[in-house]
N, C-alpha and C positions, 0 to 999 in steps of 0.2 A: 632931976627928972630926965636931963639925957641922958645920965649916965645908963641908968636903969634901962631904958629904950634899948641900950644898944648889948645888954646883958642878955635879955630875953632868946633874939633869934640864936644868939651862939648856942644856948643850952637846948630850944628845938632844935638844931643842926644837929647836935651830939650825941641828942636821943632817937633819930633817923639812922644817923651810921649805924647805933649800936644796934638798933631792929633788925637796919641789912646784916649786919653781919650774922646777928645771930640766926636769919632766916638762912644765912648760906652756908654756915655751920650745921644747920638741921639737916639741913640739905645733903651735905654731904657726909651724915652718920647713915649705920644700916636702913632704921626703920625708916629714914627719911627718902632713902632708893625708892626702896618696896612701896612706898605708896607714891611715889609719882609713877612708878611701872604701872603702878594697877589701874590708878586714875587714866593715864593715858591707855592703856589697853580697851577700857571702859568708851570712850569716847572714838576708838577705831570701831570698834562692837556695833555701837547706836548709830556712826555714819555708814560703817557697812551692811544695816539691817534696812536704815532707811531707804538706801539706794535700791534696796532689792523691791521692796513695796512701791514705790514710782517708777518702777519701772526703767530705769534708767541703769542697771548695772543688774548682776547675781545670773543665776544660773536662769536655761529656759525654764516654763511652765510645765506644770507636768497637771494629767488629770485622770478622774477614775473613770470618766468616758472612753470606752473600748475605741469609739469611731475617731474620735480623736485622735487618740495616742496611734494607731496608724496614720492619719492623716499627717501628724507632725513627723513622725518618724522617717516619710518617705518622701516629705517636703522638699524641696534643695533651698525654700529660702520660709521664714515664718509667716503662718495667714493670720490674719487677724480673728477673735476670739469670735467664737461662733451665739451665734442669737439662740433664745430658748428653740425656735419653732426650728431655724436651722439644726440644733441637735437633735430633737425628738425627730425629724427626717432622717438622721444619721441611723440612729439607734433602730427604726422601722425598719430602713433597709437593710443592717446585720442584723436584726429578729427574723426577717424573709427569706433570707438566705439559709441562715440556719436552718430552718423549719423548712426549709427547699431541700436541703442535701439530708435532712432528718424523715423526710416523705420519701427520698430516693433510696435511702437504705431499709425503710420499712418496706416498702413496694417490692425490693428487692430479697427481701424474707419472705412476703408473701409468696413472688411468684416461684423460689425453690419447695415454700412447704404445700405449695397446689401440687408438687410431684411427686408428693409423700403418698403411700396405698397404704390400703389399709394394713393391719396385723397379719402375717403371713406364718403357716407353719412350720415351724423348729425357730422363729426369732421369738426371743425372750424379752426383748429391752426396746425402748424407743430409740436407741444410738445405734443397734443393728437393724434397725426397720429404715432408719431413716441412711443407713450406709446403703442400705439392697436397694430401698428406692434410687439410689443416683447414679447406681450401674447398672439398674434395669433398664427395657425402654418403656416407652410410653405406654404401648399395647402389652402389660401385663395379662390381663385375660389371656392372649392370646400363648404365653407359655407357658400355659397350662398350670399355673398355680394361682388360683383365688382364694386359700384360706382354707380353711372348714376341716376336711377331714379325706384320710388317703386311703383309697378304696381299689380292691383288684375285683377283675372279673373276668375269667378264661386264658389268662395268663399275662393280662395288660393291668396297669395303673393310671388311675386317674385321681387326680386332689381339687376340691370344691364343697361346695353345699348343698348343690341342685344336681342330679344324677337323671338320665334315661336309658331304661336299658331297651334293644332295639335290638328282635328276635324271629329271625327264619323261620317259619312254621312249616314249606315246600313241600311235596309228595318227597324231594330227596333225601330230606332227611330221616326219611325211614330207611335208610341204605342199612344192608345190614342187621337186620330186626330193630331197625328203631333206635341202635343205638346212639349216634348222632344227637336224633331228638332229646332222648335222655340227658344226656350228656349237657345239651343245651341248659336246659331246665333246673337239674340238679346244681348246674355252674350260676345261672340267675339265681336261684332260692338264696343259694347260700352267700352273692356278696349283698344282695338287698336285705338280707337278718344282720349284714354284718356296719350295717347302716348305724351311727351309731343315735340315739333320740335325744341324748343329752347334747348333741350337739346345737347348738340355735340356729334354726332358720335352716336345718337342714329337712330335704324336699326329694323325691322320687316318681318316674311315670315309669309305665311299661307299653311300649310299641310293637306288637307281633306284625306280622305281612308275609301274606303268598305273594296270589297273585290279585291283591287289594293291602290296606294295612286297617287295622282296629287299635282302637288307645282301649287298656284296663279302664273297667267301669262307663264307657262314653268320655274319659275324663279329656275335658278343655285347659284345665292348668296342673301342675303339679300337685301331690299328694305331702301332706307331712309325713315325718317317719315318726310310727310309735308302734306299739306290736300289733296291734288290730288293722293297722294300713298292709303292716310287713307280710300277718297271715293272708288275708286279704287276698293279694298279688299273690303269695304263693300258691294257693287254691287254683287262682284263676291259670297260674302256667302248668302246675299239674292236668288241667282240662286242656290242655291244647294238643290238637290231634295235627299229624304231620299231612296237610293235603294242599294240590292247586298248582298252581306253576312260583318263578318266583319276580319279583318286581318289587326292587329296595327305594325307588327314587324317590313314590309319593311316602313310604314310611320315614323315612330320614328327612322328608320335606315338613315333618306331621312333627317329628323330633328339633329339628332347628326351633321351631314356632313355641315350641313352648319354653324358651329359654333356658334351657338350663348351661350347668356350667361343664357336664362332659357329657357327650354319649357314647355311650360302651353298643357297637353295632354289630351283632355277630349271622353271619351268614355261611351258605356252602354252594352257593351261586358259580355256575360255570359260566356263566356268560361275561364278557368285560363290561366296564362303565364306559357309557360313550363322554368322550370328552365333552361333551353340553352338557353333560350330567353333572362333572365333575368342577365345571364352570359353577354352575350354576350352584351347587351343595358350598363351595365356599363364598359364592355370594351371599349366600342365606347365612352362614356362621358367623361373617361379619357383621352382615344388619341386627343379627339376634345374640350379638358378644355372645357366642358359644366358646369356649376356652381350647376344646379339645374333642376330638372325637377319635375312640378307639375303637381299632379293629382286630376282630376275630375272626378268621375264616376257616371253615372246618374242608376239608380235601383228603384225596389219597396223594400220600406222599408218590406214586408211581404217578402220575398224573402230573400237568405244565398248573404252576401257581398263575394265579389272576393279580398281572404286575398292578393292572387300576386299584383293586384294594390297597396295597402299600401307600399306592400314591393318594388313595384317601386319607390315610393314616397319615402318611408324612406332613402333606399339602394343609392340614387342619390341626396341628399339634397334638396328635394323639400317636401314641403306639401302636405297635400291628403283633399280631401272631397266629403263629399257624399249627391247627391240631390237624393230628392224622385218623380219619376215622377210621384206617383200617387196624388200629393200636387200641378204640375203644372197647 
């Protein structure tokens, strides 16, 4: 029975070496490498993932909070992570801002396209309407282009939708048998027929004056244009006989009033405008956006011109010209 005792441990002895060895022979063939690399790679892997999730090692936080990712960007050292009601403050204050500088740029469209007029004649496109607006000034009406339609009368132009023509009727203008008058008349007829009706919202009055002024018909506003207004007016300036003295200030006072956008004012007045006159005629064309008023004045070229008419013309954006009636 000893002997056996003491058999036993040698042969587990024997059978241990030969385990180690052969685990270190594994060990040291190929396949035996490759999986202790892998294993251990494996176990770098799961401590360096760990570290990242506790917070104790890995790279910073990153998040899809806009207010944040400035907030840490511009940190010099890390803040601790933000509460809900702390981020939805974040988030409101860059929705406010945006929507701050998103009002600043609309407001800013707005107040270029309040300087936009409307459609003007010879612009085709909204890209040249909206160019002319921004090298125009502000007082459009006032140089003499509101749209509508371009109309001559005794050798002036005017462009608009609302016309007045405004016409000497004087003992003078029978110089010469009448012809002056004529002259007048024939020159009215023919640019109020040239009026066109298809135009929209195109309008016309007629103002004669001695030494008083009368509106065609009693009229208080403007007339449409269609052929029955146009014969109309002509009828009415064929009846006009040349008599009286001459007095333009309450006729042009009669033509401011009723707004239009030119008036064509033809006289043969010797006498000048007294500068109150003249005050006063473009204060009225201001209060009543008149665009333009042109002047015709009939004369003997042997004869001194009447510088105030010019200056009515200039002073009101309208043209001036001057007939010789000793040519008619």
């Amino acid at each position: 029975m000893q002997k056996n005792d003491k058999v036993e441990p040698t042969r587990a002895s024997s059978g241990a070496r030969t385990g180690a060895r052969a685990v270190v022979e594994w060990c040291g063939s190929s396949f035996g490498s490759i999986c202790l690399h892998a294993f251990a790679l494996a176990l770098l892997f799961l401590a360096f993932r760990s570290s990242g999730e506790d917070g104790s090692g890995g790279s910073s936080r990153t998040t899809d909070e806009v207010g944040i990712v400035f907030r840490e960007s511009l940190s010099a050292t890390p803040s601790e992570p933000l509460s809900e009601t702390e981020r939805s403050s974040e988030e409101s204050a860059l929705t406010s801002d945006f929507s701050s500088e998103s009002s600043t740029v609309d407001s800013s469209r707005e107040m270029v396209e309040s300087f936009l007029p409307s459609n003007e004649i010879g612009v085709s496109s909204v890209g040249a309407s909206s160019l002319h607006s921004a090298l125009s000034s502000s007082d459009s009406r006032s140089s003499g282009v509101s749209g509508g339609q371009r109309v001559g009368f005794g050798g002036v132009k005017g462009s608009g939708r609302r016309f007045v023509y405004v016409l000497d009727h004087s003992e003078s203008m029978n110089w010469g048998g009448g012809a002056p008058m004529r002259r007048a008349v024939s020159e009215a007829i023919a640019s109020i027929k040239s009026l066109d009706p298809k135009q929209g919202g195109s309008k016309f009055q007629v103002v004669v004056f001695n030494h008083d002024a009368e509106v065609f018909e009693d009229g208080k506003s403007l007339l449409d244009v269609n052929p029955r207004s146009q014969e109309r007016a002509s009828r009415f300036l064929r009846s006009l006989i040349a008599t009286g003295g001459t007095s333009p200030e309450k006729a042009l006072e009669i033509a401011c009033r009723l707004k239009p956008d030119v008036i064509f004012f033809l006289t043969d007045a010797d006498e000048e405008l007294s500068e109150r006159s003249l005050e006063h005629i473009r204060a009225l064309r201001r209060q009543f956006n008149v665009s333009q008023i042109c002047v015709i004045e009939f004369g003997r070229a042997s004869s001194a011109r009447n510088e105030t008419y010019k200056r009515l013309a200039g002073e009101n954006g309208g043209a001036y010209a001057f007939k010789d009636v000793e040519s008619m």
